[in-house]
C-alpha positions as CSV (number, residue, x, y, z in Angstrom):
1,X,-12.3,5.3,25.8
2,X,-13.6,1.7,26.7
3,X,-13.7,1.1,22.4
4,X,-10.2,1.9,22.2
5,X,-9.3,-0.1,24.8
6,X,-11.3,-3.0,23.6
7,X,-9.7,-2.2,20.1
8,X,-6.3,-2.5,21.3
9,X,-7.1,-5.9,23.4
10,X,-8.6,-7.2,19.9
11,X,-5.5,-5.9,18.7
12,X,-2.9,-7.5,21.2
13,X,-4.7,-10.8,21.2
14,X,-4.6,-11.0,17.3
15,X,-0.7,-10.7,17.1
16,X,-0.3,-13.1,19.9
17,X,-2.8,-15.2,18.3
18,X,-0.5,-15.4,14.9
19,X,3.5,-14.5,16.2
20,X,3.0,-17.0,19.8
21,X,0.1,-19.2,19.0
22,X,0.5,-19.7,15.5
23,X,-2.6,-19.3,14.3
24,X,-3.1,-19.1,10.7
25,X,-4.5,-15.2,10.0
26,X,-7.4,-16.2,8.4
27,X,-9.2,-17.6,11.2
28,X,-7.0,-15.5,13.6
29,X,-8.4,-12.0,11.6
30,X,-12.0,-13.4,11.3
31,X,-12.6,-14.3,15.4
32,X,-10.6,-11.1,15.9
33,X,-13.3,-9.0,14.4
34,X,-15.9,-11.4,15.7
35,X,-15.0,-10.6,19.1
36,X,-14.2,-6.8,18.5
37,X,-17.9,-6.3,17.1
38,X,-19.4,-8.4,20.2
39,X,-17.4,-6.5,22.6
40,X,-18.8,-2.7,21.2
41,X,-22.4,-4.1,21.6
42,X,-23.0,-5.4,18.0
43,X,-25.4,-8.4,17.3
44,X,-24.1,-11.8,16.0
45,X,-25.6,-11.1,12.9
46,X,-24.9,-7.2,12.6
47,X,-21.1,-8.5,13.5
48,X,-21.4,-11.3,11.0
49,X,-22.5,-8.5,8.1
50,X,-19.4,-6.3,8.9
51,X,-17.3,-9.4,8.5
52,X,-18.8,-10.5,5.0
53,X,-19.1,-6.6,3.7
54,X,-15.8,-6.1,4.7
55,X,-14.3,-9.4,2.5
56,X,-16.4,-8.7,0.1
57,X,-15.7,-5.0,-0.3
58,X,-12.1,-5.3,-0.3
59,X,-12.1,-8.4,-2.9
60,X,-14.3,-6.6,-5.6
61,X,-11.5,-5.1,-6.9
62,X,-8.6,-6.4,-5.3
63,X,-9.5,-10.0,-5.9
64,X,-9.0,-9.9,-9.5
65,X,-6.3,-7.7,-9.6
66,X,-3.9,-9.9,-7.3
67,X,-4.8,-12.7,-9.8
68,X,-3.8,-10.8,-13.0
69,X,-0.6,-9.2,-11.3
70,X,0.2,-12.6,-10.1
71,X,-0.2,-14.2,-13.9
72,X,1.3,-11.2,-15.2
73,X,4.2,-11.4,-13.2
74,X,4.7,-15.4,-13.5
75,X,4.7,-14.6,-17.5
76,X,7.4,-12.2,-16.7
77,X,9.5,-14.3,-14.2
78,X,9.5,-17.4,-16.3
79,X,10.3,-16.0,-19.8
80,X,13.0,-13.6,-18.6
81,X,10.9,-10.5,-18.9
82,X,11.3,-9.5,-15.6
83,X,15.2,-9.6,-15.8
84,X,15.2,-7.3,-18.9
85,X,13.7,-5.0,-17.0
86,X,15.8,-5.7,-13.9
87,X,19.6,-5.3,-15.9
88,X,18.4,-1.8,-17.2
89,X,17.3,-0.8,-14.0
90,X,21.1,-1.6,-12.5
91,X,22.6,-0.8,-15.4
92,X,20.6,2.9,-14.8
93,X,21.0,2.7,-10.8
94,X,23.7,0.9,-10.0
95,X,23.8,-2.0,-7.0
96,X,24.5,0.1,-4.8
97,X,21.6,2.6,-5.5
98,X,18.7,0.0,-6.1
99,X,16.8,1.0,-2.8
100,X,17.0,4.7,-3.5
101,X,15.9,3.6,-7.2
102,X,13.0,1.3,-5.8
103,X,12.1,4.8,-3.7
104,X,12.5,6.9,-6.7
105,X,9.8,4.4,-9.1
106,X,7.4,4.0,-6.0
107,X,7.2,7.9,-5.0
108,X,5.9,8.3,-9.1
109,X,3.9,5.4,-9.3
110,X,1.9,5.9,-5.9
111,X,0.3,8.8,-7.3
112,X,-1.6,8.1,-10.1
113,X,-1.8,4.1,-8.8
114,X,-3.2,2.5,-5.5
115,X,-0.6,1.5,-3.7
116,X,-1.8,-2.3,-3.6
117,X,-2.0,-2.2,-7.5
118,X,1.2,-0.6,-7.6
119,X,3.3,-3.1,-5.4
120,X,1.7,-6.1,-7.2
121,X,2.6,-5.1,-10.8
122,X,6.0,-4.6,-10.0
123,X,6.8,-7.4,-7.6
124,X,8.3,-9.5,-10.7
125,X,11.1,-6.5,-10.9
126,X,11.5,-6.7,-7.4
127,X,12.0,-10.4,-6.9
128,X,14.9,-10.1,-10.4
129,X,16.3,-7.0,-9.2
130,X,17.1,-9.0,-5.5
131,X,18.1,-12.3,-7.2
132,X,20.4,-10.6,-9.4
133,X,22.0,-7.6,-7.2
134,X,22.1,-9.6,-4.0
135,X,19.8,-6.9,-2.0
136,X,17.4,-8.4,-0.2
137,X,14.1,-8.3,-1.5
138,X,13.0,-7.1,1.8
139,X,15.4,-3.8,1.3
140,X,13.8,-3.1,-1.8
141,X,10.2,-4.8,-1.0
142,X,10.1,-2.1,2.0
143,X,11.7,1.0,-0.1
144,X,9.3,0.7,-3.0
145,X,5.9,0.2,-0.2
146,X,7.2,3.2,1.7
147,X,7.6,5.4,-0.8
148,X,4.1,4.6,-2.7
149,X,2.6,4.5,0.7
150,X,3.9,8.4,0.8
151,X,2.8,9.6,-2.4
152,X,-0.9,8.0,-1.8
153,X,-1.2,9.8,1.5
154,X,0.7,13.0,0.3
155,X,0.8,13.9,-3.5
156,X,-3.1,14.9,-5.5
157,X,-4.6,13.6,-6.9
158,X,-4.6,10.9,-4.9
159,X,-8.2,10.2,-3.3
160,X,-7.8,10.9,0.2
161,X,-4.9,14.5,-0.3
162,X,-8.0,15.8,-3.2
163,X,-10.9,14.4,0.1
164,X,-8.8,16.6,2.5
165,X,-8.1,19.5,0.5
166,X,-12.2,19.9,-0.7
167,X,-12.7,19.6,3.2
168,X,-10.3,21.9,4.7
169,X,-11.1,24.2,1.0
170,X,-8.1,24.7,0.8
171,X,-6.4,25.5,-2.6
172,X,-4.4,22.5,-4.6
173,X,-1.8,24.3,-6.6
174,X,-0.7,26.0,-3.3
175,X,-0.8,22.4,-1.2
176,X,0.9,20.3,-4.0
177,X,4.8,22.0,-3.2
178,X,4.4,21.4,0.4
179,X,3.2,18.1,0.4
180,X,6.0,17.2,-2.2
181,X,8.6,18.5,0.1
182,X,7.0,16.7,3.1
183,X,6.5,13.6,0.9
184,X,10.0,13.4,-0.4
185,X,11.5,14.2,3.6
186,X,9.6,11.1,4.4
187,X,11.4,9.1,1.3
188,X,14.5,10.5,2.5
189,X,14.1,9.3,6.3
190,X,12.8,5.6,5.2
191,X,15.6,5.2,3.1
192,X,17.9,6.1,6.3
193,X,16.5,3.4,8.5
194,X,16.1,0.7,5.9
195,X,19.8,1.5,5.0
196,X,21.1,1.9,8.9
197,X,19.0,-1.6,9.8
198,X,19.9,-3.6,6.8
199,X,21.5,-6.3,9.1
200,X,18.1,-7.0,9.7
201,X,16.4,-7.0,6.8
202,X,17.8,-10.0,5.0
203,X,15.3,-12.5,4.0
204,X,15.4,-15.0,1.5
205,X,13.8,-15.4,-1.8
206,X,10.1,-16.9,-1.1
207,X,10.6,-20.5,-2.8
208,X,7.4,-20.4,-4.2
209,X,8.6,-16.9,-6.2
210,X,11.7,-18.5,-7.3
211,X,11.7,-19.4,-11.4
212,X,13.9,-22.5,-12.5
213,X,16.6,-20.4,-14.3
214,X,16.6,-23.6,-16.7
215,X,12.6,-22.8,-18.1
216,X,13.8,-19.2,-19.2
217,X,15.1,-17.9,-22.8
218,X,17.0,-14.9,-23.7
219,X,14.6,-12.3,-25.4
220,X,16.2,-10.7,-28.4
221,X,15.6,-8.0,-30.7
222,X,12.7,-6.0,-30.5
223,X,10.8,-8.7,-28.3
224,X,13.1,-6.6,-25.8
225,X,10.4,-4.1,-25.5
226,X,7.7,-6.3,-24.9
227,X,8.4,-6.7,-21.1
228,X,8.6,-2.9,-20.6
229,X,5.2,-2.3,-22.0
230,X,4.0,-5.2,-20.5
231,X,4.7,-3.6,-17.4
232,X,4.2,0.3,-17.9
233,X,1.2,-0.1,-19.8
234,X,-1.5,-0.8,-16.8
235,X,0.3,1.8,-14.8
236,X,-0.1,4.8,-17.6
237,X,-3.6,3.4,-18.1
238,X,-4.8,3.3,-14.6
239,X,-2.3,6.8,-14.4
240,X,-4.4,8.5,-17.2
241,X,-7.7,7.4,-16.2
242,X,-7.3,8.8,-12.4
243,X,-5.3,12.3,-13.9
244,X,-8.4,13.0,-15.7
245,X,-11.6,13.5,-14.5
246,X,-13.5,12.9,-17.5
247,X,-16.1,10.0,-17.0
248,X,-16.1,8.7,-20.5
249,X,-16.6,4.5,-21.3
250,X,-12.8,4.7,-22.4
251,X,-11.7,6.2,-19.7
252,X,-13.9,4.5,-17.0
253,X,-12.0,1.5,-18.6
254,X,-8.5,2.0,-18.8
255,X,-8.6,3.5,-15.2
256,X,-9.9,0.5,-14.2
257,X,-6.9,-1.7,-12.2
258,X,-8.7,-5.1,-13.3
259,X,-8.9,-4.1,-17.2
260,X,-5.6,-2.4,-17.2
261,X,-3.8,-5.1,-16.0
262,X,-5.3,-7.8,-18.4
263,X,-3.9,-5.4,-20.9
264,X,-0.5,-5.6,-19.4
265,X,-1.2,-9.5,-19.7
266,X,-2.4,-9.3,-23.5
267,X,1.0,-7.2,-24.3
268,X,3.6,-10.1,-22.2
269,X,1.5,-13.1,-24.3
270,X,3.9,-12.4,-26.9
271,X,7.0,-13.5,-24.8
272,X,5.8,-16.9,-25.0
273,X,6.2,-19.5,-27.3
274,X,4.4,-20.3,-30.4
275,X,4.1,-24.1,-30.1
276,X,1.5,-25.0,-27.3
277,X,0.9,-21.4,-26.8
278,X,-2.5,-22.3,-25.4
279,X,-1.4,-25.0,-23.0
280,X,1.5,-22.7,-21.3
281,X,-0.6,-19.7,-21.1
282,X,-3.5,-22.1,-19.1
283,X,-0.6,-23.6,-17.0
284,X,0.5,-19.9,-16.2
285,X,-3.4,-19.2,-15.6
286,X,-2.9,-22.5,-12.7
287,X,0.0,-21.4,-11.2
288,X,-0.9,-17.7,-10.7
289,X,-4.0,-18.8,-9.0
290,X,-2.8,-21.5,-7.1
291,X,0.2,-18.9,-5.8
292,X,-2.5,-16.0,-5.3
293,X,-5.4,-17.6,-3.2
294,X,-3.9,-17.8,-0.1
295,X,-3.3,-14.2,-1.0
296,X,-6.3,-13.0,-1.6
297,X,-8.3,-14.5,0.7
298,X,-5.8,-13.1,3.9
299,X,-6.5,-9.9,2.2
300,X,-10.0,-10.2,2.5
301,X,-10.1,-10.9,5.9
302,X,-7.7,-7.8,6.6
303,X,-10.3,-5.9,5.1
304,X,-12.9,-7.6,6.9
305,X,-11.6,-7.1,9.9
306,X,-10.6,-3.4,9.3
307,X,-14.8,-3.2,8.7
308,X,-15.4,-3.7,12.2
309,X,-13.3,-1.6,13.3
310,X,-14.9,1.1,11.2
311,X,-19.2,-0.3,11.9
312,X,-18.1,-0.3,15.6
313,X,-17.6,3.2,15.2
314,X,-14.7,3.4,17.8
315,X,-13.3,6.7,15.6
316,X,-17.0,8.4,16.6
317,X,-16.3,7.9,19.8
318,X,-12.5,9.2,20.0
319,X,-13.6,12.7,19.0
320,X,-14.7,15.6,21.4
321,X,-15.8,18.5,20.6
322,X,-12.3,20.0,19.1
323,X,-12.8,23.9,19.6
324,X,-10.5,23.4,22.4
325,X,-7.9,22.2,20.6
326,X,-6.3,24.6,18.6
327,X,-3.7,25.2,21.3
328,X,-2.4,22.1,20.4
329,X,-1.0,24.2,17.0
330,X,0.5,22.2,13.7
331,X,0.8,18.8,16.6
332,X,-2.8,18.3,16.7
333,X,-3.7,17.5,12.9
334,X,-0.4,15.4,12.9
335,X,-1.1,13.2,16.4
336,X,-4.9,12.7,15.4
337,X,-4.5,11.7,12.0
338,X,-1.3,9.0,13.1
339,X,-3.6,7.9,16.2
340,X,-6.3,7.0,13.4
341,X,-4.6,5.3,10.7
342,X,-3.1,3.3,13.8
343,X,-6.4,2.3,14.8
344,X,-8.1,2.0,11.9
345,X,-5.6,0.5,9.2
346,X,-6.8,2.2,6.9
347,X,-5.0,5.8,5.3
348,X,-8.5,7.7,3.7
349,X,-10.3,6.9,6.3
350,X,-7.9,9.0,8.2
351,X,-7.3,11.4,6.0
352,X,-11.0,12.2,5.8
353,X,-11.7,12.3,9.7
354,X,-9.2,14.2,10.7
355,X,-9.9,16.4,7.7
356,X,-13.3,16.5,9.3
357,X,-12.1,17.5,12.6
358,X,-9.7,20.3,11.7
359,X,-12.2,22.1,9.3
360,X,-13.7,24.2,12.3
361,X,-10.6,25.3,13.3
362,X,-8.8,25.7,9.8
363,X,-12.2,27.9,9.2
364,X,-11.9,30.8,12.4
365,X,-8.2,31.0,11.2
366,X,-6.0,29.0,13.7
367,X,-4.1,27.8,11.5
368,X,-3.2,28.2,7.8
369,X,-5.0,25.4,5.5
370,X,-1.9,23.8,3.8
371,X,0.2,23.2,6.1
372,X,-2.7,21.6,8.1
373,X,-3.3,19.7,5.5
374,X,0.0,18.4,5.0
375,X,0.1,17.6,9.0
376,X,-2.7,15.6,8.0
377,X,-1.3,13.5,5.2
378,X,1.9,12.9,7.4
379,X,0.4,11.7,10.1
380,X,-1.7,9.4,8.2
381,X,1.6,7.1,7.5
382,X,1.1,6.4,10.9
383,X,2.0,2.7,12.1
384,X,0.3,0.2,9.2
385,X,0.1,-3.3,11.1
386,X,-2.1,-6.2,11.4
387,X,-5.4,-4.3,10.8
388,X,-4.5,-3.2,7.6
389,X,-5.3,-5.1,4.3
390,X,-1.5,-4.4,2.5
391,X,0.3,-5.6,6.0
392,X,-0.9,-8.8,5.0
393,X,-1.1,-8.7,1.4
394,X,2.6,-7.5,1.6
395,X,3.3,-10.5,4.5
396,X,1.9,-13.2,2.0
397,X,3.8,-12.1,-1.1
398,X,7.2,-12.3,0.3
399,X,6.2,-15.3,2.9
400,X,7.6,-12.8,6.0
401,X,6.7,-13.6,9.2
402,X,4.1,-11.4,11.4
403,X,6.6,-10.6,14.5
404,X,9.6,-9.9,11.8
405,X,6.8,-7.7,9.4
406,X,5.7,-5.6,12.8
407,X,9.5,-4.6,13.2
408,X,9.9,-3.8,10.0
409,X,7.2,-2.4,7.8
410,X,5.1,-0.9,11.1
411,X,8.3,0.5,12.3
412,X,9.1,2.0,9.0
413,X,6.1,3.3,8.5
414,X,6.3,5.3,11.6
415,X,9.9,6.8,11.3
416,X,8.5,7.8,7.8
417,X,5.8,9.4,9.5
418,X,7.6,11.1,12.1
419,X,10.0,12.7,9.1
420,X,7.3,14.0,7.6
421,X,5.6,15.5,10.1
422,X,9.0,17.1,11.7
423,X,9.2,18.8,8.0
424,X,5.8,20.0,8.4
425,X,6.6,21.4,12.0
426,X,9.7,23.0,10.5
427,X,7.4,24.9,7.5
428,X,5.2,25.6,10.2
429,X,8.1,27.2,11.9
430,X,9.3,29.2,9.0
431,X,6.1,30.0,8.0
């Protein structure tokens, strides 16, 4: 156990580091996994190549695509796209019911779309929807990441639900009605605490996402549309390509997050005006990145620093032999996969190993195959805090601080988990 407790000093000392200290998270994350990889044993230069694989691997796909939500968005924000969207989303909702409507979009988004993708493409709606309804945009920030954090560790065909079903061979069509139920439990019980702790949960508008009402224009006629598509288009795209499995050019493209949202861009250019079209859409082009690179480089050193913890091989080391365990019933796959997201930050890798872990005893017939792998994905939700890439992604987009972001999202992320995994021990139950 000497790993995890090294992990949880690295831990302790980064969140004091950035909540007491003040240290910005970019050096904070990057001496964190310096001194995590020296403590397990690692070499300066073995450490050093976790740190750089880790950035690297995380901004090869994410880079780009906080760039092009980012422009996308700003297109949206400044030419009023984004509140066309948001006055037919009250007008279909209500006020009151925009957090259960956030919920709603998220849960059927998050499956075809990673969750990162997701939240970026439709942070534009979020930021009109809170200026315009007077929710706070951390209400509706936290309903829409809980609920696509629930369908991408729940619903196929996700990666990591299809990674644990192949595993655990256990059949699809029979785990898909389960894992809905769990999924939409968990839904259910985030909404209740965002709603029951909503005296905390007010934050203001991030300055920098605010628009100068006076730069926008009313869109008329069909122009209307434009924002819609500009907005649903990368998600059926990148929802199309991951439904099918067919490895075609065209669909190896549209799946593609980076392509499909340079699409979405392509269909909002229209919004803009005719007369130095080329001048505002390079001043939108300055602004996104000048708003995003803080972004994405915090991002990148969550991910870096998530790569230690995965080249240190702490999980490895967590996991006896399990053919004790199955006395430990429906609890076990639940408990081990929570304690690894926890520790690792990361949801698949969670899924997978304790996928890994339960196959021995899924296979002499302890216990039945989709409810274990339901367990699984519930406890997966587990507590996402600073070792997770989206904790900070999510932190930098709304400008939130760390202590206020560890008592909200990590706590939320935890009841959610809890729900689902009391709904698993009730179908367990029932069984």
């Amino acid at each position: 156990m000497t790993g995890l407790a090294v992990l949880i000093g690295c831990i302790v000392l980064l969140i004091v580091a950035i909540t007491i200290l003040k240290v910005h998270p970019i050096p904070a994350l990057l001496i964190a996994g310096l001194i995590l990889g020296l403590s397990s044993g690692g070499s300066v230069e073995a450490v050093t190549e976790s740190l750089l694989s880790g950035f690297g691997n995380t901004l090869k796909w994410i880079g780009l695509v906080i760039l092009f939500g980012t422009l996308l968005g700003e297109i949206l924000a400044v030419t009023g796209g984004a509140d066309v969207i948001a006055d037919s989303v009250i007008k279909v909702f209500g006020i009151k019911r925009l957090p259960l409507a956030m919920a709603v979009i998220g849960f059927l988004v998050g499956i075809p779309v990673f969750v990162d993708v997701a939240y970026l493409t439709l942070l534009p709606t979020i930021i009109a929807l809170s200026r315009k309804s007077g929710h706070s945009v951390l209400v509706l920030g936290l309903s829409l990441a809980s609920s696509l954090t629930v369908a991408h560790a729940l619903i196929p065909p996700t990666p990591g639900p299809l990674a644990v079903a192949a595993i655990l061979e256990t059949d699809i069509g029979g785990m898909i009605p389960i894992n809905v139920t769990v999924g939409l439990v968990a839904v259910v019980g985030g909404l209740l605490w965002i709603k029951f702790n909503k005296h905390y949960l007010a934050l203001p508008l991030s300055k920098r996402l605010l628009v100068d009402e006076g730069d926008k224009k009313k869109i008329h006629g069909s122009k209307r549309a434009l924002p819609f598509i500009a907005l649903l288009i990368p998600l059926i795209l990148m929802g199309m390509g991951n439904l099918f499995s067919s490895d075609t050019p065209v669909i190896a493209f549209i799946k593609n997050p980076v392509w499909a949202l340079l699409i979405g861009v392509v269909f909002a250019l229209p919004l803009l005006e005719r007369k130095g079209f080329s001048k505002k859409l390079n001043d939108f082009f300055q602004t996104a990145g000048a708003k995003s690179a803080t972004v994405i480089l915090i991002t990148g050193t969550g991910g870096a620093f998530g790569q230690v913890i995965k080249d240190t091989e702490i999980v490895n080391a967590l996991l006896p032999d399990a053919s004790g365990w199955s006395a430990f019933g429906i609890l076990l796959p639940f408990l081990l996969s929570f304690m690894f997201t926890t520790v690792t930050g990361s949801i698949t890798v969670s899924l997978i190993t304790t996928a890994s872990i339960m196959a021995p005893i899924i296979a002499n017939g302890s216990l039945p195959p989709e409810l274990t792998a339901a367990a699984i994905g519930a406890g997966s939700l587990g507590v996402i805090q600073v070792n997770s890439s989206f904790f900070w992604l999510f932190k930098e987009v709304h400008d939130i601080g760390t202590t206020k972001l560890l008592k909200t999202f990590s706590v939320l992320t935890a009841v959610v988990s809890i729900f689902a995994g009391l709904m698993v021990f009730v179908l367990f139950l029932f069984k």
